[in-house]
mmCIF file of the N, C-alpha and C atoms, coordinates in Angstrom:
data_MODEL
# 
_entry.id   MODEL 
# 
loop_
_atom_site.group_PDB 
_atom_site.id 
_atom_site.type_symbol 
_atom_site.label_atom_id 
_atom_site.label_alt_id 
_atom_site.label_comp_id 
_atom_site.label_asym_id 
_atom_site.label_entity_id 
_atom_site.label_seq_id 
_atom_site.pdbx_PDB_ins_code 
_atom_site.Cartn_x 
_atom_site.Cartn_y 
_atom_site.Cartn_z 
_atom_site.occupancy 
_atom_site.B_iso_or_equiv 
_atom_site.pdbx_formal_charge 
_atom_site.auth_seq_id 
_atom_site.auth_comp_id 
_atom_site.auth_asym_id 
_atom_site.auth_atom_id 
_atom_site.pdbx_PDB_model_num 
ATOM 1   N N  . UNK A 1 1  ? 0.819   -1.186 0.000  1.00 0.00 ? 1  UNK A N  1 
ATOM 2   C CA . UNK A 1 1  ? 0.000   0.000  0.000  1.00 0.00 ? 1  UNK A CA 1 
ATOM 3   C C  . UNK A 1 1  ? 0.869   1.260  0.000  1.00 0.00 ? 1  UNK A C  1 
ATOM 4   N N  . UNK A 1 2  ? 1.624   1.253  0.754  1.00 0.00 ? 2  UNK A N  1 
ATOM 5   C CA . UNK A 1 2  ? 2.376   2.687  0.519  1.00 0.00 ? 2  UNK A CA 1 
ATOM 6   C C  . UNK A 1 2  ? 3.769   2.980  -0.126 1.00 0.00 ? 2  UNK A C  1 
ATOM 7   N N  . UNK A 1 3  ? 3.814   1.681  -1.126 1.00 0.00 ? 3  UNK A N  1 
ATOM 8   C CA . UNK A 1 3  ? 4.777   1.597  -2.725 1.00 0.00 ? 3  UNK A CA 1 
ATOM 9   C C  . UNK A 1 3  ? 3.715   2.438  -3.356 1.00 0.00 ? 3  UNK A C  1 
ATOM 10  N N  . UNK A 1 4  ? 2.668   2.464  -3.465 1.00 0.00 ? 4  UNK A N  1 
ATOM 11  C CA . UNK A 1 4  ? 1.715   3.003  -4.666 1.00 0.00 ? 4  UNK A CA 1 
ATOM 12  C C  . UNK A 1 4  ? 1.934   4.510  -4.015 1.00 0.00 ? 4  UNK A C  1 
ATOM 13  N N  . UNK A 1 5  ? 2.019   5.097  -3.100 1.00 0.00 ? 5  UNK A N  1 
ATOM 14  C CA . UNK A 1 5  ? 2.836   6.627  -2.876 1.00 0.00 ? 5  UNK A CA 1 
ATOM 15  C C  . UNK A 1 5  ? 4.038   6.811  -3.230 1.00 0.00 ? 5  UNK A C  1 
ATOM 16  N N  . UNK A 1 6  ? 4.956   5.774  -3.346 1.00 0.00 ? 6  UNK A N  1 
ATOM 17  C CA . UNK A 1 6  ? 6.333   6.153  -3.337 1.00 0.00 ? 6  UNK A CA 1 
ATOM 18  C C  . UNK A 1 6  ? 7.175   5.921  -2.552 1.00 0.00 ? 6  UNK A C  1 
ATOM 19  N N  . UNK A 1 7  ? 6.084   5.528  -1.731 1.00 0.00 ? 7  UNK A N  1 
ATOM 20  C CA . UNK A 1 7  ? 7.715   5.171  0.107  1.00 0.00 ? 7  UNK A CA 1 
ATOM 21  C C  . UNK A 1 7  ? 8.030   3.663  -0.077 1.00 0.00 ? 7  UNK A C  1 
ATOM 22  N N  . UNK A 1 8  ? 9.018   3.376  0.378  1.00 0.00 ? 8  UNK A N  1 
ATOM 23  C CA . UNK A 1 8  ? 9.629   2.146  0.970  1.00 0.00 ? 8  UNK A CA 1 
ATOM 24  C C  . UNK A 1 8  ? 8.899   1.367  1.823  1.00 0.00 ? 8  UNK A C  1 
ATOM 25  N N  . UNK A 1 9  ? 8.511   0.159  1.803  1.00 0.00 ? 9  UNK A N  1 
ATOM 26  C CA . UNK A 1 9  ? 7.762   -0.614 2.620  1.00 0.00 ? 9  UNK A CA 1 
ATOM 27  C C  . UNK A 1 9  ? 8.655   -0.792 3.787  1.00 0.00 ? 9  UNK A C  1 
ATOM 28  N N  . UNK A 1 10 ? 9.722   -1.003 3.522  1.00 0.00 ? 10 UNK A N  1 
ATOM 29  C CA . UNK A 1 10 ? 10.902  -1.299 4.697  1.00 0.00 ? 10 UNK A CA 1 
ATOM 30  C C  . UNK A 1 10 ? 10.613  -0.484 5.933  1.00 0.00 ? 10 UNK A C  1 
ATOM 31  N N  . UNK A 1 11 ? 10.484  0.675  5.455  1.00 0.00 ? 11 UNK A N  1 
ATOM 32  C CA . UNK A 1 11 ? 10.559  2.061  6.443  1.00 0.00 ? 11 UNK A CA 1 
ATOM 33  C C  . UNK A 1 11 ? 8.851   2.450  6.935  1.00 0.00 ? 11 UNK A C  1 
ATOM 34  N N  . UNK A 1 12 ? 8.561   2.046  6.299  1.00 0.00 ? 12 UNK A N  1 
ATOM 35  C CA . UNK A 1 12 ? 6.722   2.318  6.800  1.00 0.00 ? 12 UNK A CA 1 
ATOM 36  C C  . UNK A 1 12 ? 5.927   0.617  7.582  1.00 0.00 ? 12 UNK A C  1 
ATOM 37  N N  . UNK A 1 13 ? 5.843   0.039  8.243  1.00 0.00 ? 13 UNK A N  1 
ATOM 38  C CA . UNK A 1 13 ? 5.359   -1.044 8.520  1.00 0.00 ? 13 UNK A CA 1 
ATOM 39  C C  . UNK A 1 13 ? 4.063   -0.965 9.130  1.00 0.00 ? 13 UNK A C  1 
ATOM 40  N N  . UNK A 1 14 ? 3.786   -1.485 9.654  1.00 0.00 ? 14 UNK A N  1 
ATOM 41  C CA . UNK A 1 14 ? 2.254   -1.511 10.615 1.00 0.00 ? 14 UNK A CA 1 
ATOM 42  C C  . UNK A 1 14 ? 2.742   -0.689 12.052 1.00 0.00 ? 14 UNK A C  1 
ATOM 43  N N  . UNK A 1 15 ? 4.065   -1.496 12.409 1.00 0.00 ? 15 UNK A N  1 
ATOM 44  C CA . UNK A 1 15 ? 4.404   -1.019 13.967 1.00 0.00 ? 15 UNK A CA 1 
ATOM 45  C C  . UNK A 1 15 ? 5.119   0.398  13.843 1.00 0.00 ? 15 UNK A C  1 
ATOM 46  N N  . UNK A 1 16 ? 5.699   0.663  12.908 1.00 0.00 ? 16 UNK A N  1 
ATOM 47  C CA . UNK A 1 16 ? 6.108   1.959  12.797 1.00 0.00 ? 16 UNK A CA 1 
ATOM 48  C C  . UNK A 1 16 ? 5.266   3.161  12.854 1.00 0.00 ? 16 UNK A C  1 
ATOM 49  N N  . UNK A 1 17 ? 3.762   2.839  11.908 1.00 0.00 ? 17 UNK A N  1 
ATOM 50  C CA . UNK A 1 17 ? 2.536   4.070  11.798 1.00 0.00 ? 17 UNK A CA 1 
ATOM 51  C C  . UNK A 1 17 ? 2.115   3.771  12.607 1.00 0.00 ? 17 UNK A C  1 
ATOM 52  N N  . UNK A 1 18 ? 1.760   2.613  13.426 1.00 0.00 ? 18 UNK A N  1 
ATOM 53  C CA . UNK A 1 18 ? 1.044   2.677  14.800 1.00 0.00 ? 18 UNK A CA 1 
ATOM 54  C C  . UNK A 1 18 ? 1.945   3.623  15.887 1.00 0.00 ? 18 UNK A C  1 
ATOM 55  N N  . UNK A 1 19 ? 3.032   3.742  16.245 1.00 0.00 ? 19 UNK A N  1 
ATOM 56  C CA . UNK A 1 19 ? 3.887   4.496  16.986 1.00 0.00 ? 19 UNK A CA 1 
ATOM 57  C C  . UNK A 1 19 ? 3.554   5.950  17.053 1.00 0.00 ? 19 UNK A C  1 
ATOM 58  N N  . UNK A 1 20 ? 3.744   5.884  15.043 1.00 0.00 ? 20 UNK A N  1 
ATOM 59  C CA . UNK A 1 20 ? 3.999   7.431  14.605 1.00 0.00 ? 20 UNK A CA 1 
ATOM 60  C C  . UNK A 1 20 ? 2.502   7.881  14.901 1.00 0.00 ? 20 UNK A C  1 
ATOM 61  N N  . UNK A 1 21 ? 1.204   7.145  14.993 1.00 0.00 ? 21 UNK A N  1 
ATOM 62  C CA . UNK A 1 21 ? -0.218  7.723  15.328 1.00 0.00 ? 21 UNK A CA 1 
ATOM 63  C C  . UNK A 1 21 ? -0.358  8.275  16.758 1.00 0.00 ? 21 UNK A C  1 
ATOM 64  N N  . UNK A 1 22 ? 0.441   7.094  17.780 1.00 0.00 ? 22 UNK A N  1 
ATOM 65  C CA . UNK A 1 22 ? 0.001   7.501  19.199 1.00 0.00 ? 22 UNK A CA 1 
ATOM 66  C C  . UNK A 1 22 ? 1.297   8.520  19.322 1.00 0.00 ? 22 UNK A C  1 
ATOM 67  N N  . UNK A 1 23 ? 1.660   8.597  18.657 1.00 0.00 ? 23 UNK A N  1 
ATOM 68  C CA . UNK A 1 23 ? 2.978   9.896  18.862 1.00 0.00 ? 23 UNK A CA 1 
ATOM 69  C C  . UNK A 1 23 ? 2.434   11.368 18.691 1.00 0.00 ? 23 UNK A C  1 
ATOM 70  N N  . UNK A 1 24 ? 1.463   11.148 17.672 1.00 0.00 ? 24 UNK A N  1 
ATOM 71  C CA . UNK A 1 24 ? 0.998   11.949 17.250 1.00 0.00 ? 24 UNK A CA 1 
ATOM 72  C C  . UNK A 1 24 ? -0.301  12.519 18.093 1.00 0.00 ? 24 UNK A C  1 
ATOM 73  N N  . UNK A 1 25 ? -0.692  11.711 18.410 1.00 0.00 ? 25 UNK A N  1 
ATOM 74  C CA . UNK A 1 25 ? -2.021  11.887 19.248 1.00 0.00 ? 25 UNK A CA 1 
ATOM 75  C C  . UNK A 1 25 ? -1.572  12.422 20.626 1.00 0.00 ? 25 UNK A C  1 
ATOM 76  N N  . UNK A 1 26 ? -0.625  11.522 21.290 1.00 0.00 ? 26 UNK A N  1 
ATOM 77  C CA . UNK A 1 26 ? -0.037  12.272 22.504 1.00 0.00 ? 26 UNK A CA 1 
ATOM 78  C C  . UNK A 1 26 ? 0.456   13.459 22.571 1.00 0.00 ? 26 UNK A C  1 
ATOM 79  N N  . UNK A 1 27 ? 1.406   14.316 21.333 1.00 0.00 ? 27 UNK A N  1 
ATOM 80  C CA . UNK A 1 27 ? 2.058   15.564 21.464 1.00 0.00 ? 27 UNK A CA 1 
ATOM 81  C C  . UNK A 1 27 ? 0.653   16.139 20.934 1.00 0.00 ? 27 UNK A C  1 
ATOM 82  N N  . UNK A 1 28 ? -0.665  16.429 20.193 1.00 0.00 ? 28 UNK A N  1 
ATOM 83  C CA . UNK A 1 28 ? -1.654  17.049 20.086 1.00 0.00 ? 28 UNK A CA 1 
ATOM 84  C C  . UNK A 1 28 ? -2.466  16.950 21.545 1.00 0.00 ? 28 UNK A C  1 
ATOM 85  N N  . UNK A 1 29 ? -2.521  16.007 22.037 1.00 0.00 ? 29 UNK A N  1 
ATOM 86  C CA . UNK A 1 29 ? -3.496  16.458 23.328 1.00 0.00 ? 29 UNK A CA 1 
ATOM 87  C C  . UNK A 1 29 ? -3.362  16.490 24.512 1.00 0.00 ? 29 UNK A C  1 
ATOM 88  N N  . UNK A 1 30 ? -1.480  15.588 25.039 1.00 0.00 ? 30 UNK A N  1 
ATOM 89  C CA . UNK A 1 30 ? -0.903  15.393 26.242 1.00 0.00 ? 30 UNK A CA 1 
ATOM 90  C C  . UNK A 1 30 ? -1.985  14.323 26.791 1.00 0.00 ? 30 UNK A C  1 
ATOM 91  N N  . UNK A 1 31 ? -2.354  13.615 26.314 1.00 0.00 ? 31 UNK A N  1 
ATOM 92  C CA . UNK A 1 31 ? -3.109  12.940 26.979 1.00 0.00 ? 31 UNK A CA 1 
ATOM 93  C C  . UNK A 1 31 ? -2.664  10.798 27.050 1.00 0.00 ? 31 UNK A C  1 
ATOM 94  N N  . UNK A 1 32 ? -1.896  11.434 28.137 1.00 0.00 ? 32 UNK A N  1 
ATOM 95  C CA . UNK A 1 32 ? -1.091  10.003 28.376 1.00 0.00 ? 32 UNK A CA 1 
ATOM 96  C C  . UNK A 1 32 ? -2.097  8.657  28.230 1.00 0.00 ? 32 UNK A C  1 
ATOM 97  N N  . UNK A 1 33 ? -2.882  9.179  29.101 1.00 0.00 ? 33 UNK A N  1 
ATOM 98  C CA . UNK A 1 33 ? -4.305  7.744  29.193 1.00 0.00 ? 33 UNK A CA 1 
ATOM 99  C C  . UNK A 1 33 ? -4.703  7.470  27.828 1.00 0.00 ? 33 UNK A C  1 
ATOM 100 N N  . UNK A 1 34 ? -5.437  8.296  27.753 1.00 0.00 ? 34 UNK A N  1 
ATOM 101 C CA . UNK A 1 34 ? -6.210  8.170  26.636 1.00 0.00 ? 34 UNK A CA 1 
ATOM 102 C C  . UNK A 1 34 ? -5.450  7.025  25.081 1.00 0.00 ? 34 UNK A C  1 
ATOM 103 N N  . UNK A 1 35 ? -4.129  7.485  25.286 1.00 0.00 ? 35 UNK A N  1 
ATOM 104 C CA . UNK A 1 35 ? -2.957  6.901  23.971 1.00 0.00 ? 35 UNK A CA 1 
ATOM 105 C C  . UNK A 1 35 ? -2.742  5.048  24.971 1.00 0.00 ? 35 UNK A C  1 
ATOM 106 N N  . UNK A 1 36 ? -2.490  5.296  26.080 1.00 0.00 ? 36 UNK A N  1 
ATOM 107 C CA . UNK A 1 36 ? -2.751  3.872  26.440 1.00 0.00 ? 36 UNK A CA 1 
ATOM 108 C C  . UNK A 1 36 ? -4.068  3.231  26.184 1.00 0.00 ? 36 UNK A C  1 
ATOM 109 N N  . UNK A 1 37 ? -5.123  3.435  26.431 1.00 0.00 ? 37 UNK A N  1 
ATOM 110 C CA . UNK A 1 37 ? -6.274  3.314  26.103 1.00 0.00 ? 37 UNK A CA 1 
ATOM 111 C C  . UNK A 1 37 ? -6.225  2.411  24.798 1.00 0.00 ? 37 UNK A C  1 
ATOM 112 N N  . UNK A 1 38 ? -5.784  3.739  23.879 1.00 0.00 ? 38 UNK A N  1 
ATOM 113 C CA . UNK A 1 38 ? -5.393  3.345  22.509 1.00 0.00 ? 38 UNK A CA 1 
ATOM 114 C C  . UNK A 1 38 ? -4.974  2.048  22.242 1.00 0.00 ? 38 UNK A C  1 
ATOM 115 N N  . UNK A 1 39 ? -3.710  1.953  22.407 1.00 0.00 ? 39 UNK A N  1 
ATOM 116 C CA . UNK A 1 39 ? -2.916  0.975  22.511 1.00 0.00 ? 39 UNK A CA 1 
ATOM 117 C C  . UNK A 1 39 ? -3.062  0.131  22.988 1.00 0.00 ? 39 UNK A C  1 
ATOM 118 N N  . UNK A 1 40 ? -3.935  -0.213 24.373 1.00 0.00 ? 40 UNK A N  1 
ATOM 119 C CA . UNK A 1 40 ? -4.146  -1.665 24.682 1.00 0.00 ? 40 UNK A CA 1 
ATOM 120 C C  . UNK A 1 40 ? -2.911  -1.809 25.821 1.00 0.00 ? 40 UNK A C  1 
ATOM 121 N N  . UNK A 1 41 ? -2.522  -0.698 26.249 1.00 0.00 ? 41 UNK A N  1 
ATOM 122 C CA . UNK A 1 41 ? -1.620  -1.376 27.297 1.00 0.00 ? 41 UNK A CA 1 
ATOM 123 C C  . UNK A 1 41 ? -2.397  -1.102 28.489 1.00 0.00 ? 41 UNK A C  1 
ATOM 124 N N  . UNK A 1 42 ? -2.067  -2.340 29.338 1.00 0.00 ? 42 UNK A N  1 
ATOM 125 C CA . UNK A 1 42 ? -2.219  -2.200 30.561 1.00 0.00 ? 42 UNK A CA 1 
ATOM 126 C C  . UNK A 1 42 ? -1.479  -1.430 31.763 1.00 0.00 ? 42 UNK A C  1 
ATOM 127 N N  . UNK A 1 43 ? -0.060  -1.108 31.793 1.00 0.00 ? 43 UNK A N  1 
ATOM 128 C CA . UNK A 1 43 ? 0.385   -0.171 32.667 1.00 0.00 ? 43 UNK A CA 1 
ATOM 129 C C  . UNK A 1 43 ? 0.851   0.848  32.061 1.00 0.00 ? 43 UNK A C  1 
ATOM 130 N N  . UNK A 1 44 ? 0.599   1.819  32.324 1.00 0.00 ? 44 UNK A N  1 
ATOM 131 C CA . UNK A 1 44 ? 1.104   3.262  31.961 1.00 0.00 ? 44 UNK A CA 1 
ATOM 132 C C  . UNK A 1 44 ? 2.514   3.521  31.165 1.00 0.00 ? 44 UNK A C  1 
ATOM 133 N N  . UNK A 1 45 ? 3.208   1.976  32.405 1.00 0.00 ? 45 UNK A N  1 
ATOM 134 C CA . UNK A 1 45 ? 4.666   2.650  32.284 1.00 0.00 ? 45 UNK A CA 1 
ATOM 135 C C  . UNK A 1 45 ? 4.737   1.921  30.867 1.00 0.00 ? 45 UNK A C  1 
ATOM 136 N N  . UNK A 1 46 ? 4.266   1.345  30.068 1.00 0.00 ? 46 UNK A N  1 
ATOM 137 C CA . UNK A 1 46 ? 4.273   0.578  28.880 1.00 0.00 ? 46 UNK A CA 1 
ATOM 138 C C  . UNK A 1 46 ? 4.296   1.765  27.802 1.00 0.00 ? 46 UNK A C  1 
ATOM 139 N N  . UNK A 1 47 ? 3.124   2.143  28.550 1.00 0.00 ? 47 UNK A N  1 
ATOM 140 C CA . UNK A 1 47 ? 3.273   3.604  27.320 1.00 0.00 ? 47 UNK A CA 1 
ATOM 141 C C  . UNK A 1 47 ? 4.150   4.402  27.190 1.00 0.00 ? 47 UNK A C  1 
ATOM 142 N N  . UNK A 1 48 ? 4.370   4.696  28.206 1.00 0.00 ? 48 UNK A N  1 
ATOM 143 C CA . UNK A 1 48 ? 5.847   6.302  28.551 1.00 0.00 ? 48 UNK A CA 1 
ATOM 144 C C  . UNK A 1 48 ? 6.839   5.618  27.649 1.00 0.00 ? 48 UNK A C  1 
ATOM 145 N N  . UNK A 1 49 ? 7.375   4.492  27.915 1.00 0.00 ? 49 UNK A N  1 
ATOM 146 C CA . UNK A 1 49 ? 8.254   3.639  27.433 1.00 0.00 ? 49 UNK A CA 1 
ATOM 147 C C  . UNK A 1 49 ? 8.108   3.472  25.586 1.00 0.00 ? 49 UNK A C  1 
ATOM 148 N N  . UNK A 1 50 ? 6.839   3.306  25.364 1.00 0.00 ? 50 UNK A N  1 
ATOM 149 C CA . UNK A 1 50 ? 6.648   2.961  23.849 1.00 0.00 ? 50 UNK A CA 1 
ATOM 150 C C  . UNK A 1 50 ? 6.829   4.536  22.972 1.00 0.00 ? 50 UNK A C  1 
ATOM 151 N N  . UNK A 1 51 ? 6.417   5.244  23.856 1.00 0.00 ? 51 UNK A N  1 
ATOM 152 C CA . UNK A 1 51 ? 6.485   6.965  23.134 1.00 0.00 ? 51 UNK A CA 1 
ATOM 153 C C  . UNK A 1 51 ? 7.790   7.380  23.785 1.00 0.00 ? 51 UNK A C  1 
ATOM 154 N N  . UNK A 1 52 ? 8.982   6.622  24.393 1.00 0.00 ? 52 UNK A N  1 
ATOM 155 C CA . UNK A 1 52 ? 10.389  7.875  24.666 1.00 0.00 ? 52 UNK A CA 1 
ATOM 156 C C  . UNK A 1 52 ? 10.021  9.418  25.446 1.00 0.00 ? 52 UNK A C  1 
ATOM 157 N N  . UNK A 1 53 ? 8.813   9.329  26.168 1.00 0.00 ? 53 UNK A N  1 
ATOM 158 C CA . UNK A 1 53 ? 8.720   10.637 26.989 1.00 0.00 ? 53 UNK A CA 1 
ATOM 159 C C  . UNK A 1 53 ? 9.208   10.244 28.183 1.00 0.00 ? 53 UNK A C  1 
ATOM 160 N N  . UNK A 1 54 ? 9.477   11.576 28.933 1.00 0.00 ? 54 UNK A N  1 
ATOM 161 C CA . UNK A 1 54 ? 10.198  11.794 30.124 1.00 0.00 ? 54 UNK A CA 1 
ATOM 162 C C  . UNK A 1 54 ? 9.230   10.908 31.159 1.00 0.00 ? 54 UNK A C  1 
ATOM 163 N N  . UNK A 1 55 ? 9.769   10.173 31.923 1.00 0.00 ? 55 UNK A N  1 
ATOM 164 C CA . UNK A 1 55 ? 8.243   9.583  33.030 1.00 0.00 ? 55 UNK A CA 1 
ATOM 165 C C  . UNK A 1 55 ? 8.193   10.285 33.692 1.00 0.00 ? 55 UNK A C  1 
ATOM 166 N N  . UNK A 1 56 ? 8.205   11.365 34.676 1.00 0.00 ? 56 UNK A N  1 
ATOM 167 C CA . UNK A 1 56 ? 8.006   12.224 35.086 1.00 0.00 ? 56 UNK A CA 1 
ATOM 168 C C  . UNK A 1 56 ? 6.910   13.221 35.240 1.00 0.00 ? 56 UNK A C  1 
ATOM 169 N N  . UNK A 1 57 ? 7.361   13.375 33.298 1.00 0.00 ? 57 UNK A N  1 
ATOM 170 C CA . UNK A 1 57 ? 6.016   14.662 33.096 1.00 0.00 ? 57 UNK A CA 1 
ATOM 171 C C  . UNK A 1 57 ? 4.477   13.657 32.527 1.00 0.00 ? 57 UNK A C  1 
ATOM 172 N N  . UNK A 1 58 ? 5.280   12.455 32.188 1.00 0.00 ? 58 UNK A N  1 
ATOM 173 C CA . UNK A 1 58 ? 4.346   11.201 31.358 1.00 0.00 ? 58 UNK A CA 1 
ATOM 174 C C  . UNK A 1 58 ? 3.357   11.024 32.844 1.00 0.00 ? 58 UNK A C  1 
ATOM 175 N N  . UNK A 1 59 ? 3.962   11.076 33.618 1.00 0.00 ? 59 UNK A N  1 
ATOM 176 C CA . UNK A 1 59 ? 3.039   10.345 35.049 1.00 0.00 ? 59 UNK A CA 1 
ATOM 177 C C  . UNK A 1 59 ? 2.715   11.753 35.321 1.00 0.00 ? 59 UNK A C  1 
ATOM 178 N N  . UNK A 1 60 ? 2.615   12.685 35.075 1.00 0.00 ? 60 UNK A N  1 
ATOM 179 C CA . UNK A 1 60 ? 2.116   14.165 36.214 1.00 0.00 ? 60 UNK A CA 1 
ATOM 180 C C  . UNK A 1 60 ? 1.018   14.525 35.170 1.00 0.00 ? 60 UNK A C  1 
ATOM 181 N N  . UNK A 1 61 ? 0.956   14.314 33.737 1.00 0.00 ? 61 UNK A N  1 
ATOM 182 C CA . UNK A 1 61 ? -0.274  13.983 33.084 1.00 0.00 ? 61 UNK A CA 1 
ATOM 183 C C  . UNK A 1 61 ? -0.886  13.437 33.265 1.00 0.00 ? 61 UNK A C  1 
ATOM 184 N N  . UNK A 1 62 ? -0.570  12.263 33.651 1.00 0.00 ? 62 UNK A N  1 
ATOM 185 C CA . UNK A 1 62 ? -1.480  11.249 33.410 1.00 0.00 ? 62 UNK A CA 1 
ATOM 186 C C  . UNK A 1 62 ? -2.419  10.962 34.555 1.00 0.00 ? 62 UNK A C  1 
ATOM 187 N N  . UNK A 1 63 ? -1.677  11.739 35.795 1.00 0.00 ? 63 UNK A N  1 
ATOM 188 C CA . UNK A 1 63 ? -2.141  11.672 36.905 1.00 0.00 ? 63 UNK A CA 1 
ATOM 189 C C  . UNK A 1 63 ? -3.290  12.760 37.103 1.00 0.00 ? 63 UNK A C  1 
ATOM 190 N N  . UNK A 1 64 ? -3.026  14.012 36.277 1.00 0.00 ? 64 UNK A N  1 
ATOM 191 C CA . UNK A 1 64 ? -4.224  14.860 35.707 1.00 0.00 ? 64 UNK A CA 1 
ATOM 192 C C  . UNK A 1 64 ? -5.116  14.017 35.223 1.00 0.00 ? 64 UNK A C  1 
ATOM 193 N N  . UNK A 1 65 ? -5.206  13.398 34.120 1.00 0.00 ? 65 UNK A N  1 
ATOM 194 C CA . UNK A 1 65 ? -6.048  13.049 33.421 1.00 0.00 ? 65 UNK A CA 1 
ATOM 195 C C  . UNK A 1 65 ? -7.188  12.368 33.428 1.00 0.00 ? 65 UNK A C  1 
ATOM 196 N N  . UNK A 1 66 ? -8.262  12.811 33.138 1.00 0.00 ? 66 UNK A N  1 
ATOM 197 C CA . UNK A 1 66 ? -9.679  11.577 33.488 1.00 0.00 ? 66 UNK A CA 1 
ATOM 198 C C  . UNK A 1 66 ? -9.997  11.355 32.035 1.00 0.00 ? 66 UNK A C  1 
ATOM 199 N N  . UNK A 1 67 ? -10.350 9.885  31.849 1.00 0.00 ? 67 UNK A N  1 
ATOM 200 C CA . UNK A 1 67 ? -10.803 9.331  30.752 1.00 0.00 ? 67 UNK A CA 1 
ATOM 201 C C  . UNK A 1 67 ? -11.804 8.776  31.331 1.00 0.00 ? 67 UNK A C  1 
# 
């Protein structure tokens, strides 16, 4: 599917745009839960970990946050 754009299959996979979505979704709304949610993980720290954010500010969101 995304040879018929022009990109490299190598570099685009399933697990790569899934990343690049909750990457995306997290820096638009800061909303730590909600991207776990997403994702299907069960502990938080799964997420902080899968997106490379600071745990810190990942847990002081998230600890804001109601879903």
């Amino acid at each position: 599917m995304v040879t018929a754009i022009g990109l490299r299959k190598e570099d685009y996979g399933t697990h790569s745009l899934r990343r690049t979505k909750a990457s995306i979704i997290y820096r638009a709304t800061g909303n730590l839960r909600a991207v776990q949610i997403l994702l299907g993980h069960i502990k938080i720290e799964s997420t902080v970990r899968y997106l490379s954010v600071d745990v810190e500010d990942a847990l002081t969101l998230a600890e804001g946050t109601e879903v």
